[in-house]
Each structure stands twice: as C-alpha cells, then as structure tokens.
C-alpha positions as CSV (number, residue, x, y, z in Angstrom):
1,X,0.0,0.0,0.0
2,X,1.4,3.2,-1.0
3,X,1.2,6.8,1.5
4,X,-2.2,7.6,-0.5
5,X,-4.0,4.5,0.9
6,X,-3.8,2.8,-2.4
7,X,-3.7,-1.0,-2.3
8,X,0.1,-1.1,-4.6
9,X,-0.4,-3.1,-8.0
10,X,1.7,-6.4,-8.1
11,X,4.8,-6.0,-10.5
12,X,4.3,-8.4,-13.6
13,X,7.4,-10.4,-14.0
14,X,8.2,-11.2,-17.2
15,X,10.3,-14.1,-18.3
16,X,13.8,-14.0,-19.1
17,X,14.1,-15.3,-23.4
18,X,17.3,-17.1,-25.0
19,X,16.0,-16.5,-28.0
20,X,13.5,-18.3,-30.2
21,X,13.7,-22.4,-30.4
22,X,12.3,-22.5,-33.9
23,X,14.7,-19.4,-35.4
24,X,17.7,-21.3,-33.3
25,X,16.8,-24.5,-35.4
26,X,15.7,-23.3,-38.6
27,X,19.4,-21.0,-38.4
28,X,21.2,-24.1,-37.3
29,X,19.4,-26.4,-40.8
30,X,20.7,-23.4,-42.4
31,X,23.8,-22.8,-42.1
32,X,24.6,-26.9,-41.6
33,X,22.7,-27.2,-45.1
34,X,24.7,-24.9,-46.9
35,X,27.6,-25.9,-45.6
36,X,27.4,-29.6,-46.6
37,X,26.2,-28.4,-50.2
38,X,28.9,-26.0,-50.8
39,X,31.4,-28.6,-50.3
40,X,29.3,-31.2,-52.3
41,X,28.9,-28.4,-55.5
42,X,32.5,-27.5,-55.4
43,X,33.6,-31.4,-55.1
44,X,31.0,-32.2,-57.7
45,X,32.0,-28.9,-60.3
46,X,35.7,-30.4,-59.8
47,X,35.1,-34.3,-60.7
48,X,32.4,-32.7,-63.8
49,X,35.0,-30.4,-64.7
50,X,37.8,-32.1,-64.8
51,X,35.9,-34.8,-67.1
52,X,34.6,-32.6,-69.9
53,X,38.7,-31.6,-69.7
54,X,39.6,-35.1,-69.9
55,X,37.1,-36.3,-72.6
56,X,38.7,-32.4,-74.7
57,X,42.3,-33.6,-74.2
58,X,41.6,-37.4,-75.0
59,X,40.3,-35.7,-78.7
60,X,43.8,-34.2,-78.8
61,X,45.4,-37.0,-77.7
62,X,43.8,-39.3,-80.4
63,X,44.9,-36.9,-83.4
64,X,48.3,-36.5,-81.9
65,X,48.2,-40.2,-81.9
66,X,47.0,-40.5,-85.5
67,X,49.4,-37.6,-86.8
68,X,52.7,-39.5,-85.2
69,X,51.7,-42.4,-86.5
70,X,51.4,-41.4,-90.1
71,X,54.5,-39.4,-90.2
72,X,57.8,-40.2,-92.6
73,X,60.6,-38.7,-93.4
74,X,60.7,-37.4,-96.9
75,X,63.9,-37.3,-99.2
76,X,64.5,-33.8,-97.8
77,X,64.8,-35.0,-94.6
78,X,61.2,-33.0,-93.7
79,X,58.4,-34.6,-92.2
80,X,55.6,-35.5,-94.1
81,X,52.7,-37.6,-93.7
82,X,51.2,-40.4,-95.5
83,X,47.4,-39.3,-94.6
84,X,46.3,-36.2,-93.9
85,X,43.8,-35.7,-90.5
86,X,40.3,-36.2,-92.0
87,X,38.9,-33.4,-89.5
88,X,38.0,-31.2,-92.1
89,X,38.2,-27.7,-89.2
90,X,42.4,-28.6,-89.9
91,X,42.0,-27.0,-93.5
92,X,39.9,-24.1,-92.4
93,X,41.9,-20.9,-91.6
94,X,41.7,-19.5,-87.6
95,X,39.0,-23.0,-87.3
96,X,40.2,-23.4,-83.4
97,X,42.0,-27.0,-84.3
98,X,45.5,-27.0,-84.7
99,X,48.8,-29.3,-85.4
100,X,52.3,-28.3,-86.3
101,X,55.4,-29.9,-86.4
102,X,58.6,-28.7,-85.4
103,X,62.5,-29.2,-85.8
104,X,65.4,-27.6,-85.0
105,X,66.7,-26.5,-87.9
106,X,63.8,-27.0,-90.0
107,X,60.6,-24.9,-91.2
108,X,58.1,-25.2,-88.9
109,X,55.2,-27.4,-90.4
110,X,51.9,-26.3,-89.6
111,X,48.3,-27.5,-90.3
112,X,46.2,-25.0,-93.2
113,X,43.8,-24.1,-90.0
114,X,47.2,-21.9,-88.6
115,X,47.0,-20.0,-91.8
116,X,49.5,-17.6,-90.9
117,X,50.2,-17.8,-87.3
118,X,52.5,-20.7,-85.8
119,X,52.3,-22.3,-82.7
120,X,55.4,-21.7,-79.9
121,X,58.1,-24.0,-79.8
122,X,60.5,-23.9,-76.7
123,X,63.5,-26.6,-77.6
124,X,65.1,-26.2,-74.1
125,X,63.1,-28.7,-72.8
126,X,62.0,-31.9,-74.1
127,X,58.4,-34.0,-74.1
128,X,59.3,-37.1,-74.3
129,X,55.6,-38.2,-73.1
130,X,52.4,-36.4,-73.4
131,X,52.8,-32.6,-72.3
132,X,49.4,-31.0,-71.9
133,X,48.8,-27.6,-71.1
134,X,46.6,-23.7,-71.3
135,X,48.0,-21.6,-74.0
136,X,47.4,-17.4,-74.8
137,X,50.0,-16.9,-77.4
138,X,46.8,-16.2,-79.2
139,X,45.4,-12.9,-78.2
140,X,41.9,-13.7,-79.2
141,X,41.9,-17.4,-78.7
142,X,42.9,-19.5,-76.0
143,X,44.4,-22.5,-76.6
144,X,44.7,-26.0,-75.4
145,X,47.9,-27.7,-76.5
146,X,49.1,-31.6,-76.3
147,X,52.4,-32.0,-77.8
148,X,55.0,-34.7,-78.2
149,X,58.8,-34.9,-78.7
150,X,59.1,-37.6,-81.3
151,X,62.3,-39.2,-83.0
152,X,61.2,-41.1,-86.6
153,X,63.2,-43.3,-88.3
154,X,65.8,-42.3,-90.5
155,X,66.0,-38.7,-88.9
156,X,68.5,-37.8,-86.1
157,X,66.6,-34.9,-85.0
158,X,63.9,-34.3,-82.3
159,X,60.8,-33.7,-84.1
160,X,58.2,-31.9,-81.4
161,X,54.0,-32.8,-82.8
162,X,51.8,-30.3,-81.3
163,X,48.2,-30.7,-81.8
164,X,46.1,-27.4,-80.3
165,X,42.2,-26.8,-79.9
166,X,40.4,-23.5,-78.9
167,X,39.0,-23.4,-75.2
168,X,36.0,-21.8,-76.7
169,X,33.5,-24.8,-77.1
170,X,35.6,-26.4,-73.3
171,X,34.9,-23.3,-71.5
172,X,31.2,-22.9,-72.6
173,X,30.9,-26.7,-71.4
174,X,31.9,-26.0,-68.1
175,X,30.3,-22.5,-67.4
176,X,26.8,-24.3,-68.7
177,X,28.1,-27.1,-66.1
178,X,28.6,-24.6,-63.3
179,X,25.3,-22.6,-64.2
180,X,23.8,-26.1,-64.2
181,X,24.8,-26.6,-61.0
182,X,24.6,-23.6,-59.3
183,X,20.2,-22.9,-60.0
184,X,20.5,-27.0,-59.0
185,X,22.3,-26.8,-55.5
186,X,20.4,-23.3,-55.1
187,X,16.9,-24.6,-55.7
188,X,17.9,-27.8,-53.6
189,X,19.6,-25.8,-50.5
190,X,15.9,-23.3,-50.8
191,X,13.8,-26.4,-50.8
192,X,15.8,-28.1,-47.7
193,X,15.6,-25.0,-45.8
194,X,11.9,-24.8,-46.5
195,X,11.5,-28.2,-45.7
196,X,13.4,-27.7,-42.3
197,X,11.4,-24.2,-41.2
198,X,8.0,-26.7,-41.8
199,X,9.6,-29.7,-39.9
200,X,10.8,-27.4,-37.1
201,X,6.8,-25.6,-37.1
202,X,5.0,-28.6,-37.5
203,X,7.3,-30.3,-34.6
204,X,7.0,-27.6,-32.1
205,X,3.4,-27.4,-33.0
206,X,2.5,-29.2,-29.7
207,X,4.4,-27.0,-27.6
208,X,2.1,-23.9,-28.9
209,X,-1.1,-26.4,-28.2
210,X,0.6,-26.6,-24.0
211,X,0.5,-23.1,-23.6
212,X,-2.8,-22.6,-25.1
213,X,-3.9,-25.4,-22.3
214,X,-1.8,-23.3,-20.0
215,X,-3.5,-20.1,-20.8
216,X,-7.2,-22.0,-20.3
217,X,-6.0,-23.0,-16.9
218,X,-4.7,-19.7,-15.9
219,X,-8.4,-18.2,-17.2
220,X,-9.9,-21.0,-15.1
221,X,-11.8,-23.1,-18.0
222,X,-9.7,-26.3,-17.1
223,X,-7.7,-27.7,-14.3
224,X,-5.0,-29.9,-16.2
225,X,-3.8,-30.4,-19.6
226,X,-6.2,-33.4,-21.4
227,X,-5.2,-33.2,-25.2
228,X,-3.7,-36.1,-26.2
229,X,0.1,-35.2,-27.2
230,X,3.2,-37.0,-29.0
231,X,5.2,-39.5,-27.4
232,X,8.4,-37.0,-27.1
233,X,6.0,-34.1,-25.3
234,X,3.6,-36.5,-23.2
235,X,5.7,-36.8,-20.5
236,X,6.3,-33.3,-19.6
237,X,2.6,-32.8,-19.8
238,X,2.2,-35.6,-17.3
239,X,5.0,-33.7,-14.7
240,X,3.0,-30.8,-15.4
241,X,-0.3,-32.4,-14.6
242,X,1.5,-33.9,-11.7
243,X,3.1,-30.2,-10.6
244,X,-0.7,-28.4,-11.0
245,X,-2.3,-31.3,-8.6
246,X,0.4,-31.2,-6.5
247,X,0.1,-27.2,-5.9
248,X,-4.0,-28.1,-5.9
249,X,-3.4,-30.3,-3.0
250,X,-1.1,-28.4,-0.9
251,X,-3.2,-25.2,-1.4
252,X,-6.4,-27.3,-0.5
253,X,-4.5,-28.6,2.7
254,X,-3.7,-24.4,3.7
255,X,-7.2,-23.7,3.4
256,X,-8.4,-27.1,5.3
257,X,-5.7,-26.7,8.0
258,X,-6.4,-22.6,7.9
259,X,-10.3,-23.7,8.5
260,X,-9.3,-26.0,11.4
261,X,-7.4,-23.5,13.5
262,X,-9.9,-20.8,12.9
263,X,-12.3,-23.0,14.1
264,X,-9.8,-24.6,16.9
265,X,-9.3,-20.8,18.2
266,X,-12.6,-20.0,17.8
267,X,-14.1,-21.3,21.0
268,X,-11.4,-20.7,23.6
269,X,-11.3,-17.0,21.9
270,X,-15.2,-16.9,22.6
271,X,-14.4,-18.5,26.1
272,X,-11.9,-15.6,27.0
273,X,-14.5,-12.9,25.8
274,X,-17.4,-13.8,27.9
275,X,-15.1,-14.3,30.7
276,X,-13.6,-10.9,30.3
277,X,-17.0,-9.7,29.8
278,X,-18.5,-11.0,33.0
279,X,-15.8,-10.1,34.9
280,X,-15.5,-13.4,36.4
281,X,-13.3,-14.1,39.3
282,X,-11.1,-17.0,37.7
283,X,-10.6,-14.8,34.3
284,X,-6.5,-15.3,35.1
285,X,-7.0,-19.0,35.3
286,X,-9.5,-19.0,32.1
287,X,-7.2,-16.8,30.1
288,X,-3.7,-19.1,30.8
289,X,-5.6,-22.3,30.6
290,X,-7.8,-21.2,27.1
291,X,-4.1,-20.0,25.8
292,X,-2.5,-22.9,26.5
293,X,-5.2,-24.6,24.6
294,X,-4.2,-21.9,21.6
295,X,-1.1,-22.6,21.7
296,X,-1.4,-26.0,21.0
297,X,-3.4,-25.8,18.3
298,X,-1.0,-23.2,16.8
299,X,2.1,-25.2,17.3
300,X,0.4,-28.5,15.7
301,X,-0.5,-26.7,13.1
302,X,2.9,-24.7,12.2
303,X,4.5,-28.2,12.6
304,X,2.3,-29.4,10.0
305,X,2.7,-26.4,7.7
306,X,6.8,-26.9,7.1
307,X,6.2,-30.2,6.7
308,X,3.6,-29.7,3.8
309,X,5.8,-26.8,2.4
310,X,9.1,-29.0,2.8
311,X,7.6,-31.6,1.0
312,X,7.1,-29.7,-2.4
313,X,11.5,-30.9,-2.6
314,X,11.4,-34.1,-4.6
315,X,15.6,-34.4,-4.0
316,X,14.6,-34.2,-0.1
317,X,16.5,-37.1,1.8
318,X,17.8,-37.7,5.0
319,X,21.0,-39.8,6.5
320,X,18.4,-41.9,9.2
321,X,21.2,-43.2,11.5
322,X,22.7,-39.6,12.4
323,X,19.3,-38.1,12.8
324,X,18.9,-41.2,15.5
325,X,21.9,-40.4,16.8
326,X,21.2,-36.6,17.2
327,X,17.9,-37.3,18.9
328,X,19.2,-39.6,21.1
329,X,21.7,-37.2,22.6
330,X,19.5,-34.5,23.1
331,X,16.4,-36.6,24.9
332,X,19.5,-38.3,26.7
333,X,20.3,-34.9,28.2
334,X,16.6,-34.8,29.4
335,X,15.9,-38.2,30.6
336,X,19.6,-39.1,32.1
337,X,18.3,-42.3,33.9
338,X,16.7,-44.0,30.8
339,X,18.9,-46.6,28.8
340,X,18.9,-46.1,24.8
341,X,19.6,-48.7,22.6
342,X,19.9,-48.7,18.9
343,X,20.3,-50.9,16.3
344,X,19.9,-51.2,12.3
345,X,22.4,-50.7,9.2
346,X,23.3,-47.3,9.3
347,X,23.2,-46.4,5.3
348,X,20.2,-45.9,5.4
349,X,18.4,-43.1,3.7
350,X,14.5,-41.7,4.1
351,X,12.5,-39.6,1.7
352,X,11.6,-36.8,3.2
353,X,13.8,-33.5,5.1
354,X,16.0,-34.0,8.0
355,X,14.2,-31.6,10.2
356,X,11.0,-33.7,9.8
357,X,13.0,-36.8,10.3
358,X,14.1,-35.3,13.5
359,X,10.9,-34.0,14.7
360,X,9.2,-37.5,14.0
361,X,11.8,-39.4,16.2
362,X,11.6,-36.8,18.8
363,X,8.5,-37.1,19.3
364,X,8.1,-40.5,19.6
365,X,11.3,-41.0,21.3
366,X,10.9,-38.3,24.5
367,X,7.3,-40.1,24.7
368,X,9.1,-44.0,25.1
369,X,11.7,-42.0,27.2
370,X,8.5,-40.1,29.4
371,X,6.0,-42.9,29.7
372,X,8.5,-45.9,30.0
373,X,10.1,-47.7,32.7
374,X,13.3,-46.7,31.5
375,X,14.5,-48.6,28.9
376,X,14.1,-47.5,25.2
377,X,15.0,-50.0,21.9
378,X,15.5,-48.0,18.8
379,X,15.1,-50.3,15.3
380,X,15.6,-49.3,11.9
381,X,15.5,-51.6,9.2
382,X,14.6,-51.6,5.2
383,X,11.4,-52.8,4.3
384,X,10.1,-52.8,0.8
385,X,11.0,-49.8,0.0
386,X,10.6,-48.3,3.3
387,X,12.6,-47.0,6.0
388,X,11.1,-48.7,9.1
389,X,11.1,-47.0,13.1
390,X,10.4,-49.7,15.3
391,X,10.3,-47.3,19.0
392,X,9.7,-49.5,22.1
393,X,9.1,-49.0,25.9
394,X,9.2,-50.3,28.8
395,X,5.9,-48.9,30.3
396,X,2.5,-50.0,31.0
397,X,1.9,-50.2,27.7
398,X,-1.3,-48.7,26.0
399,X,-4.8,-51.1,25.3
400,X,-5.7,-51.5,21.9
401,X,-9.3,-50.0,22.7
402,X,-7.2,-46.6,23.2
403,X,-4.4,-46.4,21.0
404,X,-6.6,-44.6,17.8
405,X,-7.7,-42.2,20.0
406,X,-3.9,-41.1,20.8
407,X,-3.5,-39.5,17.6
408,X,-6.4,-36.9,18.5
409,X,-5.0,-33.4,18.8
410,X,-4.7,-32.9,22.7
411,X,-5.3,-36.3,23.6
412,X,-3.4,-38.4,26.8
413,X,-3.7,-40.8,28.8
414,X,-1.7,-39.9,31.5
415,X,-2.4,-36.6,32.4
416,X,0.3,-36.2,35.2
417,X,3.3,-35.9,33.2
418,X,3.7,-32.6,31.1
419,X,2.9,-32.2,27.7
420,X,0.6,-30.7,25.4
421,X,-0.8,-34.1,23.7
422,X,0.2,-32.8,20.0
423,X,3.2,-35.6,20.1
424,X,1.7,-38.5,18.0
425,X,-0.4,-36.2,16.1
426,X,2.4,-34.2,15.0
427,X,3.9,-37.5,13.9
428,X,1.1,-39.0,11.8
429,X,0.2,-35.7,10.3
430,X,4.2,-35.3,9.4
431,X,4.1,-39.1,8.3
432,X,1.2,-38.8,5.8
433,X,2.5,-35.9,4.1
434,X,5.5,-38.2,3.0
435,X,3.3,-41.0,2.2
436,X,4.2,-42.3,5.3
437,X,2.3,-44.6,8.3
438,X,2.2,-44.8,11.9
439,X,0.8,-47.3,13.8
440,X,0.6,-48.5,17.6
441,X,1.3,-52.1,18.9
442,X,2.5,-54.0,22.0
443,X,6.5,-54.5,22.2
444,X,6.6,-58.2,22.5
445,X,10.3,-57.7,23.9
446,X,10.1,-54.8,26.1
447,X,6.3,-54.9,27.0
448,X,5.3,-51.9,26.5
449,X,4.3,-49.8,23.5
450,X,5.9,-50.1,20.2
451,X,5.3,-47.5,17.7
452,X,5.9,-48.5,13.9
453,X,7.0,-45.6,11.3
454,X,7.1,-46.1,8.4
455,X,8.8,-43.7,5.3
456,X,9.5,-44.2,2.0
457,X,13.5,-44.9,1.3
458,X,15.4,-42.4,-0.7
459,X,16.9,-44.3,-4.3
C-alpha cells in the first residue's frame, strides 16, 4: 500500500528469453545445409569439370596419336605424312583446331587451320611423353595444346608434334556445367531450408497447443492439460499435470488446516471474551488455561505447515542413522536415567527432510523415554521400499481400545506428566504428508508400546 492509501499493484514479471527455439533450429538447418552443399557443388564442379577436360584432351590425344603415327621422313629430310587428318576444321583458316610440327633447324610445319600464325616451340626442354597444357599466345583465342617430342626413323633430330584446340567450345561446357549446378544446389539448398522451417513448425506445433492449455488454466476453464500429445511431449505434460495437482493439494490442505485452526481458536477465543465480559473471578485462570489450549493448536498446526511446504523438494532425503543419533543425545540430556539402545544398518536413507525426520523421532522417542520404565529399543531396518522406526518401551503399555484415539489433537492418557498431547499427532500428520504410516502395537520384547513408522526410502 502506497502513503495515499492505495492497495500497490503487483509487478508483472516477465520471463527471461534465449531467443526463439524454432529461429535457433531453422538457423542451425541453415547454415549446416549450406555448408554440406557448398562442399558437395564445389567437389562435384571439380570431378564434372575435370571430365569434360579429360574427354577435350583425350580428342587431342587421339589426333596427336594419329598424326605420329602417319609421319615419314621425306627425301629432304622433312616430315611428311602419309594421310592427312580427316577433320575437315584442320584445313579451315583460324578454325580453333590445330597441329604443327617442329625441328630444329627445319621450317616449322603447320596444319592449313594456322594460316599464318604458328604455334610456340621452346626446344630447351624436351616431351618425351604427353605434355598438356593452357596456352594465350593467341590474343583472341585461348588454346589448349598436347604435344610430343618424337624421334622417326631415319632422322636424327627431335621432331616436337603439337596438336592445339580453342577453349572456346571447353569453357562454354563448363560454365553451362557450373550454371547447371549452381540454379541446381540453389533450388535444392531453398527447398531443404523450407522443408526444415515446416519440420521445425509442424514439430514444435504441440508446444504452442501446451501453452494454449496453460493459458485456459490460468483463465480457469480447465484444471489440467487433457489433449492427447506426441510421445516426445507427453511426458512433460504428465510432470506438469502432476506439478498443477500437487500445488492443488497443498493449497487445499492451507485452506483445510487454515479452516481448522480458525475454528480450533474459535471457541477458547469466545471462552476468554465472555469471561472478560463478565468479569469473572477465575478470568486469570481462564485466560492461561484457554491459551494454553491456543497454543497447542497453533504449534500443531505450524509443525504441519513446514512439513507440507518441505515436501514440495522431490531431492529431499535424509541420512536416518545420524538423525537417530542426534535425537538420542538430546532426549538423553533430558531423561539421564533412561537406557537407549539402537540398532539397524546405518546407510540408510529416508525420503523426506531431515528436520521432519528429527521431529518425528523426537516425538516418539521423548514419549518412550517419558511414559516408559526406562528402557528405550530403537530399530531401523529396510522394508520394501521403506525406511522402518520400530520405538519401544518399557511402560505400562497402552490397550488396543485406546491407541486410535492417541492420535487426537490434545489427547493423553496420563495426564500427570507434562505435555501438550500434539506428540503423536504431529507425527502421523508429518508421516502422511511423505506418504508415510504410523501405527501403535504392543513391544513383545520390552512390553510396553511399540510405535511402527514407516517412510518411503530415498533411491
């Protein structure tokens, strides 16, 4: 409430974001999906590429072939040859298919497609296999050239056969190749993206259907999720079903338990104010025994409040045999003539907090310790998935007829010890809210009461 009497407005909070899920995967498809077909295009352009080259140069390679192995030596010691090419593009000037033969010391011999232009010849190096290479002695044409160094019979000298073929009709081969597969890979990589953005939509589809279920639950048309879900989401709605009834029940037990103590203080409050309105002479007494009455109604229920409130940890778990330990020592300080004896394994582990634990053994504990002859056997053991308090005295003991009745708020039988009669109560009431049990029987050992608790073991 703020100075002007104004009830102050609760602060919405709003939700921390990382960022959309479906942008996150749709980026991730992306970028993964590009990657993988750049790598495969530029692999694939390499292998395509490098055959339409090969399947050029084996064209070379064949007329090369052919022109070496038609060649002679004529009588002026020039090379000749006893069949012309039959590619009819060697006869037509600047055609883009060449040959010429060279020797030092001879006249270059070229093919009619050369016309007037020649084809370079280094002789400080020698091809004495299959020399293939790119060529721009040309300035309008690019060349391919395969060339040979060749010695033929009947000549000493080194004869070099060069057969060359314009890059023209090889370089619009692989730029339709490239263009081929660039629209191909682009189209393909569009289409998987696509496909991923309505995978990724279409699978988080249910998640938008939960919080429209959450959103009717906050607006109070339904109290848990029913739609039937996938397989991969089902489960989370079940923990979240589980979660809502879990909050329904523990706010149903406030307003229960808030009920019972309204209605608990309700008479010894009405019992004060007529007293105090009559003036009556025992008003003093009235007022400390009606309190005391409050009190215990008030501590019961606190006790049973941080119970319910603890319980909401599922990772709660307690060490039993130190908790045993602990409560020992400290109703050992109380009751200094009464023997303790324990006994069980001591790995043992309970479900549920160790304040809860130690407010269960304490209670039932001081009581063997208060209402026995003075000896008190202390037995934990596992049983079926329980962690099991066996507490026995030494006392009188307690009749069957009576023992349900002990668990009433305020109830004893022996009114001349102290107490407030909340022990057992406290216990069962703790107990239940585990999914726990307590129950009363006869101590065939020690003779007097045994009280069996039971908790569920912590896995």
């Amino acid at each position: 409430m703020d100075l002007s009497g104004t009830p102050a407005q609760p602060v919405p909070v709003t939700q921390q974001s990382t960022g959309s899920l479906s942008r996150r995967m749709i980026v991730t498809a992306a970028v993964w999906i590009t990657l993988l077909l750049t790598i495969g295009g530029f692999a694939l352009d390499r292998v395509l590429t490098n055959a339409v080259t090969r399947s050029f140069d084996d064209q070379l390679e064949y007329v090369l072939t052919a022109l070496i192995a038609s060649a002679e030596i004529g009588p002026e010691k020039e090379v000749r040859f006893n069949r012309e090419p039959a590619d009819q593009r060697f006869l037509e000037s600047y055609s883009g298919l060449y040959w010429q033969v060279s020797g030092k010391g001879f006249e270059d011999f070229p093919s009619r497609s050369l016309w007037d232009r020649r084809l370079a010849y280094g002789s400080q190096h020698r091809d004495l296999g299959v020399h293939i290479y790119d060529s721009t002695q040309f300035r309008d044409e690019k060349l391919r050239i395969i060339e040979r160094d060749v010695r033929l019979p009947g000549s000493p000298v080194r004869w070099r056969f060069q057969v060359a073929g314009s890059r023209v009709g090889l370089d619009e081969q692989i730029k339709a190749l490239r263009q081929t597969l660039l629209v191909s890979f682009l189209m393909l990589a569009i289409g998987l993206i696509v496909m991923a953005a309505l995978q990724t939509f279409y699978g988080l589809w249910p998640l938008r259907k939960v919080r429209e279920e959450i959103a009717l639950m906050r607006a109070g048309q339904s109290r848990q999720i029913d739609r039937a879900m996938p397989v991969e989401v089902a489960p989370m709605v079940e923990e979240l079903n589980g979660l809502i009834a879990h909050n329904e029940r523990q706010a149903e037990e406030a307003r229960r338990h808030a009920g019972n103590l309204a209605h608990a203080l309700k008479t010894p409050l009405t019992v004060i104010m007529n007293a105090a309105t009559a003036n009556a002479d025992d008003l003093g007494p009235t007022v400390i025994r009606e309190a005391t009455t409050m009190r215990r109604q008030v501590d019961h229920h606190l006790a049973r409040a941080r119970a319910v409130g603890r319980r909401g940890n599922a990772h709660s778990r307690a060490d039993v045999w130190p908790s045993l330990e602990s409560v020992e020592r400290a109703v050992g300080r109380l009751y200094s003539h009464v023997r303790f004896d324990l006994d069980g394994p001591k790995d043992l582990k309970a479900h549920v907090e160790r304040q809860d634990l130690d407010e269960m053994l304490g209670n039932l504990i001081e009581n063997a310790a208060k209402y026995g002859g003075g000896s008190v056997f202390v037995t934990v053991k596992a049983q079926a998935g329980f962690v099991e308090f066996l507490v026995e005295d030494d006392g009188r003991g307690i009749p069957e007829s009576e023992r349900q009745r002990l668990f009433d708020r305020g109830a004893r039988l022996d009114t001349g010890k102290p107490g407030t009669g909340l022990g057992l109560a406290i216990v069962r009431d703790v107990a239940e809210i585990y999914d726990g049990t307590v129950s009363l029987e006869e101590s065939e050992d020690l003779g007097g009461l045994l009280v069996r608790l039971r908790l569920p073991a912590a896995t």
